[in-house]
N, CA, C and O atoms as CSV, one atom per row, in Angstrom:
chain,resi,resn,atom,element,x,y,z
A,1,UNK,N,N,91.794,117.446,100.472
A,1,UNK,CA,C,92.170,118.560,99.632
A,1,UNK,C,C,90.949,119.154,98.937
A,1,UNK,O,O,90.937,120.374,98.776
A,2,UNK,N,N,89.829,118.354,98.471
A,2,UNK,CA,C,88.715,118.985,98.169
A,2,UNK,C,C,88.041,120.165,99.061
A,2,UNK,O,O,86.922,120.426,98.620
A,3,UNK,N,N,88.347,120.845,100.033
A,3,UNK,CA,C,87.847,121.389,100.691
A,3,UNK,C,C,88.017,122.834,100.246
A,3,UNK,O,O,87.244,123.785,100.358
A,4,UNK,N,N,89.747,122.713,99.484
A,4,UNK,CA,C,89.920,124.150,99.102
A,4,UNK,C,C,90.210,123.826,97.779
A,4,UNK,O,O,90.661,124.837,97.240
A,5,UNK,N,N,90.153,122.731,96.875
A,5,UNK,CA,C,90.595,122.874,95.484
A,5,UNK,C,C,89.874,121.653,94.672
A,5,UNK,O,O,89.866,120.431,94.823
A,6,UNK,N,N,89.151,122.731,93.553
A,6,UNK,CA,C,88.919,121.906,92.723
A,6,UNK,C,C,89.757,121.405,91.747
A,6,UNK,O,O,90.046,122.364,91.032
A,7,UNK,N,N,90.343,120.326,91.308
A,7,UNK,CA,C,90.704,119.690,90.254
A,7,UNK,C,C,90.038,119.796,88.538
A,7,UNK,O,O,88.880,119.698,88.132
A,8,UNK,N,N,91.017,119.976,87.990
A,8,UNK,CA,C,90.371,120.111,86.003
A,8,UNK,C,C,91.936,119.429,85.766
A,8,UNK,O,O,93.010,119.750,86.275
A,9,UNK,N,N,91.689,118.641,85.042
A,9,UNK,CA,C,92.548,118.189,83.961
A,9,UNK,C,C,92.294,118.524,82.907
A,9,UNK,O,O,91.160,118.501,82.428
A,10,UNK,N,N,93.682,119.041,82.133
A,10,UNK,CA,C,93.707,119.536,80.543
A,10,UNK,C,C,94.455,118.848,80.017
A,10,UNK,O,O,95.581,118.725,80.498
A,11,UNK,N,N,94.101,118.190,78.895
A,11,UNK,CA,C,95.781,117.589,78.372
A,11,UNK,C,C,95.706,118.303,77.365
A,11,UNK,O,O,94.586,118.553,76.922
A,12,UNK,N,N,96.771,118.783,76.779
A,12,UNK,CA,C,96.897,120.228,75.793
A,12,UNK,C,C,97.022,119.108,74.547
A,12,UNK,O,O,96.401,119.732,73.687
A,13,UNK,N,N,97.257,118.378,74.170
A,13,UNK,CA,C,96.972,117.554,73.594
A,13,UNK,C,C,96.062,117.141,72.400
A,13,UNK,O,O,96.159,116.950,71.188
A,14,UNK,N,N,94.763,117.091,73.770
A,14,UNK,CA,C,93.783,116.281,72.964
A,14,UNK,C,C,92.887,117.435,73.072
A,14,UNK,O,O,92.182,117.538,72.068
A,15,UNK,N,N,92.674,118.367,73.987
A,15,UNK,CA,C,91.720,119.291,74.166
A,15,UNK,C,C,91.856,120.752,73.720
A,15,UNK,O,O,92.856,121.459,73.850
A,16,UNK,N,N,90.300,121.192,72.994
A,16,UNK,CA,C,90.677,122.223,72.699
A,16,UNK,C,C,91.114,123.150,73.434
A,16,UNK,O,O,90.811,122.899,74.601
A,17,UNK,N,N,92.002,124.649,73.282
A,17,UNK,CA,C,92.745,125.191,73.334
A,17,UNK,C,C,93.431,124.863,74.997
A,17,UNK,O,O,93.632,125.856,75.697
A,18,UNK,N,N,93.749,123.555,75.542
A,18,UNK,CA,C,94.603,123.050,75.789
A,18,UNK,C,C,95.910,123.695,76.089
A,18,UNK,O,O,96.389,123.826,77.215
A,19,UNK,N,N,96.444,124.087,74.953
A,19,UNK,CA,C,98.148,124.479,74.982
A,19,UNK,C,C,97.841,125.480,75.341
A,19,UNK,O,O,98.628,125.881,76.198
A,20,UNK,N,N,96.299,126.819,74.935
A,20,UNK,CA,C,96.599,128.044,75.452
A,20,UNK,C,C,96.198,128.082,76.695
A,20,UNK,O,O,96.955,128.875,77.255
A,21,UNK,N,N,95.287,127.594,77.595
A,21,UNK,CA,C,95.512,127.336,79.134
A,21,UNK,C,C,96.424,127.372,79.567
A,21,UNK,O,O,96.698,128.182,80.452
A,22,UNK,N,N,97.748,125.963,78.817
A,22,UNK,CA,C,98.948,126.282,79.969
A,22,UNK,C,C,99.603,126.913,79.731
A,22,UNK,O,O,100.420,127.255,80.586
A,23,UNK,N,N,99.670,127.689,77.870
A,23,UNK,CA,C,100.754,129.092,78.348
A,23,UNK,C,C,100.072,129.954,79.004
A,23,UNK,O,O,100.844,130.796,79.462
A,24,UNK,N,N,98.678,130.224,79.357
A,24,UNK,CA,C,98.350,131.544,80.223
A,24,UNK,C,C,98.775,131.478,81.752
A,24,UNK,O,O,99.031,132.416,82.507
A,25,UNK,N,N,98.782,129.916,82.037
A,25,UNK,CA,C,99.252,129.422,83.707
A,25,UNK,C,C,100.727,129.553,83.947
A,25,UNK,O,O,101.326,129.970,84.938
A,26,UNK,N,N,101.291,128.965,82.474
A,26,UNK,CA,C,102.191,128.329,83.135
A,26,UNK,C,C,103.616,129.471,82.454
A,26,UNK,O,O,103.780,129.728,81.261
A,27,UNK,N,N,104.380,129.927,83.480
A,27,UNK,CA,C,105.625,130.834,83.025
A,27,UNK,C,C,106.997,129.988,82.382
A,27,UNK,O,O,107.811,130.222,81.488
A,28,UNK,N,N,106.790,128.993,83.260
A,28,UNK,CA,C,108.359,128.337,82.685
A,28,UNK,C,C,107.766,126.846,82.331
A,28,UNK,O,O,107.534,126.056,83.246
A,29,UNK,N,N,107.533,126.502,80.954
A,29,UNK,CA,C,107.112,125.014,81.037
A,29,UNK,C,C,108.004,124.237,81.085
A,29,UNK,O,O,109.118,124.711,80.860
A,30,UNK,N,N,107.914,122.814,81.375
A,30,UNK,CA,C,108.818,121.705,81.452
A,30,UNK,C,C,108.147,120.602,82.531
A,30,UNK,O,O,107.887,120.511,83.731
A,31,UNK,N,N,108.070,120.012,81.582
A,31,UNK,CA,C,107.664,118.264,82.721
A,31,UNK,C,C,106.336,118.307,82.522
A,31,UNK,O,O,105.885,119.405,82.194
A,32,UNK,N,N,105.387,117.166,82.660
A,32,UNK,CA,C,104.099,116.376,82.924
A,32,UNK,C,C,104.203,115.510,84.699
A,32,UNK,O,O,105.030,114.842,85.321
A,33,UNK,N,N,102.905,116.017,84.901
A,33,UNK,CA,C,102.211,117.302,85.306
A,33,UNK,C,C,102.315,117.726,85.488
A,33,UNK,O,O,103.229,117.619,86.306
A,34,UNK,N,N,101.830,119.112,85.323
A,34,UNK,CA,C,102.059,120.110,85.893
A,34,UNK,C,C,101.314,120.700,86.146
A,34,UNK,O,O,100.586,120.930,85.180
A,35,UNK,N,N,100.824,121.452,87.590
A,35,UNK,CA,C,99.332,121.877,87.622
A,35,UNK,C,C,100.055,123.605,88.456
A,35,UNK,O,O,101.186,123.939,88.809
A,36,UNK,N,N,98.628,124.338,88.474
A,36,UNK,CA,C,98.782,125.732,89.460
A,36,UNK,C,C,97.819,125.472,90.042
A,36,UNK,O,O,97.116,124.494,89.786
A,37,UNK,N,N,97.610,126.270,90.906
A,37,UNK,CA,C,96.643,126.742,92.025
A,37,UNK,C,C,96.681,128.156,91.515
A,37,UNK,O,O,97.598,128.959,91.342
A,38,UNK,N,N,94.622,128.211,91.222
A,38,UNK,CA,C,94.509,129.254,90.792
A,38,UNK,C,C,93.196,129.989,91.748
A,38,UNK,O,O,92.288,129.345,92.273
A,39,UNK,N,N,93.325,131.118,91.796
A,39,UNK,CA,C,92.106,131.594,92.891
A,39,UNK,C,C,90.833,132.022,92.099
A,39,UNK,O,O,90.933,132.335,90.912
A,40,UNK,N,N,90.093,132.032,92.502
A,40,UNK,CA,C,88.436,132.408,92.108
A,40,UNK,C,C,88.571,133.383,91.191
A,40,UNK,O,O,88.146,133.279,90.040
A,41,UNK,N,N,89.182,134.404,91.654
A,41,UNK,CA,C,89.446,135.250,90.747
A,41,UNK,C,C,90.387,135.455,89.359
A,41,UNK,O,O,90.669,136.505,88.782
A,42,UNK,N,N,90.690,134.355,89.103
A,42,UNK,CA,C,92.068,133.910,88.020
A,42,UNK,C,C,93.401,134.645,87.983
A,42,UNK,O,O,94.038,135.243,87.117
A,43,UNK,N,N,93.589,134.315,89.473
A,43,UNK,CA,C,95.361,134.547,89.614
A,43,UNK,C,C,95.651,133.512,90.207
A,43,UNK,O,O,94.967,132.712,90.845
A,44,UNK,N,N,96.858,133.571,89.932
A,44,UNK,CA,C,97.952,132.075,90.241
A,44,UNK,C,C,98.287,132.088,91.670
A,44,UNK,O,O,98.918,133.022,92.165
A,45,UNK,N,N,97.775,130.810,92.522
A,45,UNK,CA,C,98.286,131.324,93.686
A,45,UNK,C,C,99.385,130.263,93.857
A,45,UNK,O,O,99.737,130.288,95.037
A,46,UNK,N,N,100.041,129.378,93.189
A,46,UNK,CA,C,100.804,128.436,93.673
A,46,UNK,C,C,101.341,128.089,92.260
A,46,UNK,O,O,100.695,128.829,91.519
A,47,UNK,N,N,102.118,127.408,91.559
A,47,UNK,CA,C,102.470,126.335,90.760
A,47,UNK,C,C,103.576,125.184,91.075
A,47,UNK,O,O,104.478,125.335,91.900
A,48,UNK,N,N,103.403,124.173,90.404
A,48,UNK,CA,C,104.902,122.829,90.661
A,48,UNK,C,C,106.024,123.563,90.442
A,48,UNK,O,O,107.091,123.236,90.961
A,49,UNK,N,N,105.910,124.568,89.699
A,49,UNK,CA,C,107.603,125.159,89.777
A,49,UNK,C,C,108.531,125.291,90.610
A,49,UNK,O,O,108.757,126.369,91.160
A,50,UNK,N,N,109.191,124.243,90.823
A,50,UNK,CA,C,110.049,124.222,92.405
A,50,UNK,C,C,111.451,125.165,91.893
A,50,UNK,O,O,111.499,125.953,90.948
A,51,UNK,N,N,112.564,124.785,92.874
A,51,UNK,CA,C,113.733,125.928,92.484
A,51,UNK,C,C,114.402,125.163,91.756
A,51,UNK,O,O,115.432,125.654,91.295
A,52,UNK,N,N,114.063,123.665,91.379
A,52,UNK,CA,C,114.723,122.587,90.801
A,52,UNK,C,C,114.100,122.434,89.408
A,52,UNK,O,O,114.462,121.591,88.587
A,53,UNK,N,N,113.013,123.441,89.204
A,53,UNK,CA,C,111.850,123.358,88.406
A,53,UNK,C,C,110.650,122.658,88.431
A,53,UNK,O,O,110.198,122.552,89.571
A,54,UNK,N,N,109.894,122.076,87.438
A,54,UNK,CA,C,108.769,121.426,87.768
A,54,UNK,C,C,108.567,120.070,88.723
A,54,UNK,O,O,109.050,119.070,88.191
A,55,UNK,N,N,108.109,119.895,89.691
A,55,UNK,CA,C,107.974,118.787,90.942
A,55,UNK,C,C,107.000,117.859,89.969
A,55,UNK,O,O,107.312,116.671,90.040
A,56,UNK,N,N,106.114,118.080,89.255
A,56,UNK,CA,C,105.158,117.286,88.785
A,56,UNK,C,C,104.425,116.383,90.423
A,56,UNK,O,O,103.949,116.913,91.426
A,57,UNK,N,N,104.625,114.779,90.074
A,57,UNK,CA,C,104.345,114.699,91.259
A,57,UNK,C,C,105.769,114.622,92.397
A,57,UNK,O,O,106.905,114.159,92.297
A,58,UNK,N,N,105.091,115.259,93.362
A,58,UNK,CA,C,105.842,115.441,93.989
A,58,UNK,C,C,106.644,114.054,95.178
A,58,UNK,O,O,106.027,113.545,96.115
A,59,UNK,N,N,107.829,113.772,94.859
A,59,UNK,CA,C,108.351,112.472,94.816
A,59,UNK,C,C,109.072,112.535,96.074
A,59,UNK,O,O,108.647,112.183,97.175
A,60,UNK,N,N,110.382,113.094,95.751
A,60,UNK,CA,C,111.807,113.591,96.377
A,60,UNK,C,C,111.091,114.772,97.638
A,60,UNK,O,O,110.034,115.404,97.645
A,61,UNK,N,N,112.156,114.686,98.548
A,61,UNK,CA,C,111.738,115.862,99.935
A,61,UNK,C,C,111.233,117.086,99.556
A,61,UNK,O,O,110.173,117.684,99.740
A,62,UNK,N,N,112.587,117.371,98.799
A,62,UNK,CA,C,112.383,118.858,98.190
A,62,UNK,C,C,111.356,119.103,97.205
A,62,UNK,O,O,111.081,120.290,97.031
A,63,UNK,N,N,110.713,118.227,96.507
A,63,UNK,CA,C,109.843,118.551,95.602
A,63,UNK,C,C,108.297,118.633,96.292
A,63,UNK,O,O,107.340,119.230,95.799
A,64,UNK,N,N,108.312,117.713,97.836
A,64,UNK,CA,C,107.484,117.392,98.832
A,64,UNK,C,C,107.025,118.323,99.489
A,64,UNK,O,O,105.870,118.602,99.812
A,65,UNK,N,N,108.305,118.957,99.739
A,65,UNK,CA,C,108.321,120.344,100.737
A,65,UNK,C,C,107.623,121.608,99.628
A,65,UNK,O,O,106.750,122.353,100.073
A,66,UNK,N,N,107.949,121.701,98.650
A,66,UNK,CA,C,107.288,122.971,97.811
A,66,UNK,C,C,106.035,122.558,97.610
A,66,UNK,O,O,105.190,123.437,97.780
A,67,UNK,N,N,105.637,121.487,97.298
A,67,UNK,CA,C,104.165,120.958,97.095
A,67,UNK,C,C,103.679,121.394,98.482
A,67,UNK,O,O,103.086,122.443,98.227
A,68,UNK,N,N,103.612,121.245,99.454
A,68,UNK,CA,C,103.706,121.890,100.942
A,68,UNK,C,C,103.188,123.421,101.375
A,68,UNK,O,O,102.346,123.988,102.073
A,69,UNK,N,N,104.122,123.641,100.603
A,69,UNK,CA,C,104.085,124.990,100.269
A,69,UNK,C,C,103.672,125.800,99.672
A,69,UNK,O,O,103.797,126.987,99.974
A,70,UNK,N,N,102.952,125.291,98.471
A,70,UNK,CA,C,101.832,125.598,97.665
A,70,UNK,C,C,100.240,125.319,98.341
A,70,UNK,O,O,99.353,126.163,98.213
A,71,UNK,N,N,100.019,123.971,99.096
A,71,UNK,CA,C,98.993,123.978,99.752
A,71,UNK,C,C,98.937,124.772,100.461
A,71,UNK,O,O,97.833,125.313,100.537
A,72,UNK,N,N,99.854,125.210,101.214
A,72,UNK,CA,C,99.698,126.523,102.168
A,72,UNK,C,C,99.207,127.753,101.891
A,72,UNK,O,O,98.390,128.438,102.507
A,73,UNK,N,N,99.900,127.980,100.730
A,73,UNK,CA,C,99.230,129.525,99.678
A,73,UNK,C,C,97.866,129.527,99.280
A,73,UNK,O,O,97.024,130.425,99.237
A,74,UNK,N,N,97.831,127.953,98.915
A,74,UNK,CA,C,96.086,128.354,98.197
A,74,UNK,C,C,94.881,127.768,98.977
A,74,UNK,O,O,93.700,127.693,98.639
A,75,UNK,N,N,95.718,127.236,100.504
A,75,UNK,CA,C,94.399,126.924,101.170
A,75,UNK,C,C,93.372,128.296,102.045
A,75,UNK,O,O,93.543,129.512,102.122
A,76,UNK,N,N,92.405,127.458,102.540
A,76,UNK,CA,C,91.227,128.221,103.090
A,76,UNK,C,C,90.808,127.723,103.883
A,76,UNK,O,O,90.302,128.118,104.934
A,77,UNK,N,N,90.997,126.617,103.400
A,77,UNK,CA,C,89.680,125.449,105.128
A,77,UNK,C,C,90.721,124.483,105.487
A,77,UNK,O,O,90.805,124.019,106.624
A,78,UNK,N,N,91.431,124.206,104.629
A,78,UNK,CA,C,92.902,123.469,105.314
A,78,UNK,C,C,93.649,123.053,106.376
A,78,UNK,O,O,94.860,123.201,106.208
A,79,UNK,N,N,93.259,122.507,107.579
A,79,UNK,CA,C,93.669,122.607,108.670
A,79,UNK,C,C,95.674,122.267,108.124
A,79,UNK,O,O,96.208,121.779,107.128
A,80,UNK,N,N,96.234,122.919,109.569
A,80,UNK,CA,C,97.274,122.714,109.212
A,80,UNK,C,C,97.940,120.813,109.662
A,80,UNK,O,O,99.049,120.333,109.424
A,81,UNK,N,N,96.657,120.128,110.393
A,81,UNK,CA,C,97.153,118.855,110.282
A,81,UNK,C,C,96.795,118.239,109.210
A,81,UNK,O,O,97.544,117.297,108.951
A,82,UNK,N,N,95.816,118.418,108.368
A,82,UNK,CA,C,95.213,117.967,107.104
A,82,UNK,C,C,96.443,118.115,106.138
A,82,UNK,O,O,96.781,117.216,105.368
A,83,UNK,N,N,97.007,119.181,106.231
A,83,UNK,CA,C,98.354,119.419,105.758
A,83,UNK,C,C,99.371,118.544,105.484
A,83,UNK,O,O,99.823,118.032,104.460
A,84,UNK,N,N,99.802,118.468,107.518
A,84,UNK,CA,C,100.939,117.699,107.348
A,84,UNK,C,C,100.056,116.355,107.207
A,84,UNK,O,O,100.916,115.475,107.159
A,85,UNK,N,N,99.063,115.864,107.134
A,85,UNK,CA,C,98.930,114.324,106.679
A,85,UNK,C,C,99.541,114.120,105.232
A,85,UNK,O,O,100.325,113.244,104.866
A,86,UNK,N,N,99.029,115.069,104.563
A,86,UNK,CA,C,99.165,115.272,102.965
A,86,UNK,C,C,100.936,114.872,103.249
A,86,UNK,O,O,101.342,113.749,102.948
A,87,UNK,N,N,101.726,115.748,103.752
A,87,UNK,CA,C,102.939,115.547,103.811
A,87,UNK,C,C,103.817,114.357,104.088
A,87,UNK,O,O,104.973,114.026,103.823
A,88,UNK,N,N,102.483,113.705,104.920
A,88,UNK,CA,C,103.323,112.209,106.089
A,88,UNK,C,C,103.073,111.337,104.556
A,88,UNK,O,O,103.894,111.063,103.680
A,89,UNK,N,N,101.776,111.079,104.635
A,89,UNK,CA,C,101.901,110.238,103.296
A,89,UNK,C,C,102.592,110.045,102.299
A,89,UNK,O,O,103.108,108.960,102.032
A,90,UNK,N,N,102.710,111.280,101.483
A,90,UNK,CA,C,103.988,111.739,100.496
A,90,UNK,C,C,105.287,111.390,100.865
A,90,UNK,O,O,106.107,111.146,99.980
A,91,UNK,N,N,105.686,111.314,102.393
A,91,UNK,CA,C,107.049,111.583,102.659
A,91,UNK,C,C,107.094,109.269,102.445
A,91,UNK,O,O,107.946,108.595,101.866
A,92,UNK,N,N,106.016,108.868,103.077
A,92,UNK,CA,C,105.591,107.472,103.451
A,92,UNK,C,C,106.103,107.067,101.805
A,92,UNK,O,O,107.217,106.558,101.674
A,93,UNK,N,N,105.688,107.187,101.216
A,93,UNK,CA,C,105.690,106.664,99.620
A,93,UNK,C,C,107.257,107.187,98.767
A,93,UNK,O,O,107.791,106.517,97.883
A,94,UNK,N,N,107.733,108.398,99.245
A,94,UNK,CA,C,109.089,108.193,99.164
A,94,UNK,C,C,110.154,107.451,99.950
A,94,UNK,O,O,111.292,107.252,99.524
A,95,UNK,N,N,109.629,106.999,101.305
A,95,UNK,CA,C,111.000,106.408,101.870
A,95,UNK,C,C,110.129,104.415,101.647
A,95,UNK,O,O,110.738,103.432,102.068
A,96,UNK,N,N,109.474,104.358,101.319
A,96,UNK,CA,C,108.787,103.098,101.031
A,96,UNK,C,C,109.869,102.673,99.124
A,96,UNK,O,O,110.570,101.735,98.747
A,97,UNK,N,N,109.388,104.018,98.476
A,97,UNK,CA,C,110.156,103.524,97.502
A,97,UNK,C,C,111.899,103.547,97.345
A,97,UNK,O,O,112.548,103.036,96.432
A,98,UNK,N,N,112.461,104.363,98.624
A,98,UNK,CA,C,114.166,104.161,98.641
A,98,UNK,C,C,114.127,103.015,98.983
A,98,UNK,O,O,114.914,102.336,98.323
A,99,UNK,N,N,113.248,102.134,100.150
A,99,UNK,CA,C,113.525,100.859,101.031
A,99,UNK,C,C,113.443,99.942,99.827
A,99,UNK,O,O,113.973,98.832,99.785
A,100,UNK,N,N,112.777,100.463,98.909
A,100,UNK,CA,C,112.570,99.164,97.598
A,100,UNK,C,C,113.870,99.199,96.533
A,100,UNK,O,O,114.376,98.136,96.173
A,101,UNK,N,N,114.296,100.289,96.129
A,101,UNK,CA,C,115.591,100.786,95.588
A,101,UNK,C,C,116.725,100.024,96.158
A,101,UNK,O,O,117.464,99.212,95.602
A,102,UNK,N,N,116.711,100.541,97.645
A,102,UNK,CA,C,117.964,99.982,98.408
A,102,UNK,C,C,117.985,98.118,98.214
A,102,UNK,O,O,119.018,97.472,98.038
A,103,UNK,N,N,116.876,97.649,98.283
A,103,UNK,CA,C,116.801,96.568,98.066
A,103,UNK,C,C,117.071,95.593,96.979
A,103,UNK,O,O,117.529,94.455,97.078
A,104,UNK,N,N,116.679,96.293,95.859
A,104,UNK,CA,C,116.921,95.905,94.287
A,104,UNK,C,C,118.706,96.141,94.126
A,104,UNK,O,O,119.565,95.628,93.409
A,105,UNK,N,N,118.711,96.978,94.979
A,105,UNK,CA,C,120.732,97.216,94.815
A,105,UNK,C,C,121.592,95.995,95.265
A,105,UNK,O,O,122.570,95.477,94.726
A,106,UNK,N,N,121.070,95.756,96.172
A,106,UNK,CA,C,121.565,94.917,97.283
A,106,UNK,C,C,121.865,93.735,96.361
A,106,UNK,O,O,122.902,93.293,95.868
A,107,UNK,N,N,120.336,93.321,96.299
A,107,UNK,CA,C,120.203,92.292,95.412
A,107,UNK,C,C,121.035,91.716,94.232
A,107,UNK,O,O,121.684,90.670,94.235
A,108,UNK,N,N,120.824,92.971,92.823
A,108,UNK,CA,C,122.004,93.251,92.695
A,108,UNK,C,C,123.392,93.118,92.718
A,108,UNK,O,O,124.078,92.628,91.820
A,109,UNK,N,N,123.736,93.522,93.663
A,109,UNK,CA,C,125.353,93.358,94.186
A,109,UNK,C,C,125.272,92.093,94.382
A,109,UNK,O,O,126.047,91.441,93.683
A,110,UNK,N,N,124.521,91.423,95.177
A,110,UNK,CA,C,124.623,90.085,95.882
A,110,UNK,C,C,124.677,88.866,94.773
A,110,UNK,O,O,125.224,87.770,94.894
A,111,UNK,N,N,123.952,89.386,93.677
A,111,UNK,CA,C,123.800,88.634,92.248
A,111,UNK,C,C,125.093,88.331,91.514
A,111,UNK,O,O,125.397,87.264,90.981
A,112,UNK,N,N,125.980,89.731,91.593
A,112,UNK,CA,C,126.913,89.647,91.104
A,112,UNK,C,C,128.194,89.148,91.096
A,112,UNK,O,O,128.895,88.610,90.240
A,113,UNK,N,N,128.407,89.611,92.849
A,113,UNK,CA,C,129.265,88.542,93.737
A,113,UNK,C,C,129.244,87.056,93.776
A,113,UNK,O,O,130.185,86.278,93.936
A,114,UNK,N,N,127.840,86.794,93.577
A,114,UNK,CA,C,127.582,84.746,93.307
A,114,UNK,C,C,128.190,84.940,92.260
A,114,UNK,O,O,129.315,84.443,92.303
A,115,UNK,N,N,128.005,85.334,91.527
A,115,UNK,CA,C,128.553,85.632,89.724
A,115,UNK,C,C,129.661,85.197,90.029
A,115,UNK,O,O,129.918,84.012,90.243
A,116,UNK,N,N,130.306,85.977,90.070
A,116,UNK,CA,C,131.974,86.685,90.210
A,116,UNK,C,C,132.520,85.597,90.929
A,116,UNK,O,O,133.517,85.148,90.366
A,117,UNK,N,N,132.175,84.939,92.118
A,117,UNK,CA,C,132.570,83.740,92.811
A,117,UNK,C,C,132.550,82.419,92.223
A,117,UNK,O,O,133.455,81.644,92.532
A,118,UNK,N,N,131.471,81.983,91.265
A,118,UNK,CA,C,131.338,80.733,90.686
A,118,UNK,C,C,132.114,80.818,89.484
A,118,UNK,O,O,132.434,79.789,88.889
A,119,UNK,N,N,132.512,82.188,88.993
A,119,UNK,CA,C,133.502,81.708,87.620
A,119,UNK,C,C,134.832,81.979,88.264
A,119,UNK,O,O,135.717,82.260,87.455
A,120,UNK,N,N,135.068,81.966,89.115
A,120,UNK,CA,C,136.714,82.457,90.287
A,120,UNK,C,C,136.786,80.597,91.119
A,120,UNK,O,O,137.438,80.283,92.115
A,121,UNK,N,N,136.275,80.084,90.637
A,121,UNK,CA,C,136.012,78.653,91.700
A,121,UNK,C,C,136.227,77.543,90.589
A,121,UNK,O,O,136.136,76.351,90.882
């Protein structure tokens, strides 16, 4: 991703004028992080603002797919497999963390049922 974007972190926070950076970026605030893609010339070419609102990082498909979609807008040297790697990975780390979810459920259930069986006995 360095090829077409430099990175700045602001935390409005701790840094001066901070908060007025992200009201000049940002139209609809809500959520941490939240970043834009901005062009050389200081227009917005992208933000996390999904249709769900802010993606921050981008987790869930749909928040995956607009992040996607923003690299697309503000790239330049970007190949479009450099792309979808960005995408495979992202998609890798969401179905890595359902397989861990699904698992803790299971578990879970399975916990409860011993439960439920040893005071029924």
């Amino acid at each position: 991703m360095s090829l077409d974007f430099v990175m700045l972190k602001i935390d409005q926070d701790r840094m001066t004028h901070g908060k007025d950076l992200y009201a000049r970026y940002c139209e609809k605030p809500g959520g941490i992080p939240w970043f834009a893609f901005v062009s050389g010339d200081d227009k917005v070419v992208a933000t996390s603002d999904g249709p769900k609102g802010n993606v921050g990082h981008p987790y869930k498909p749909e928040e995956i797919a607009h992040f996607v979609t923003m690299l697309e807008a503000g790239k330049k040297r970007l190949t479009p497999e450099q792309i979808a790697f960005v995408k495979e990975k992202l998609m890798a780390d969401y179905e890595i963390g359902e397989a861990k979810a699904k698992a803790a459920r299971e578990a879970r259930e399975k916990a409860a049922k011993e439960k439920q069986q040893g005071k029924g006995g």
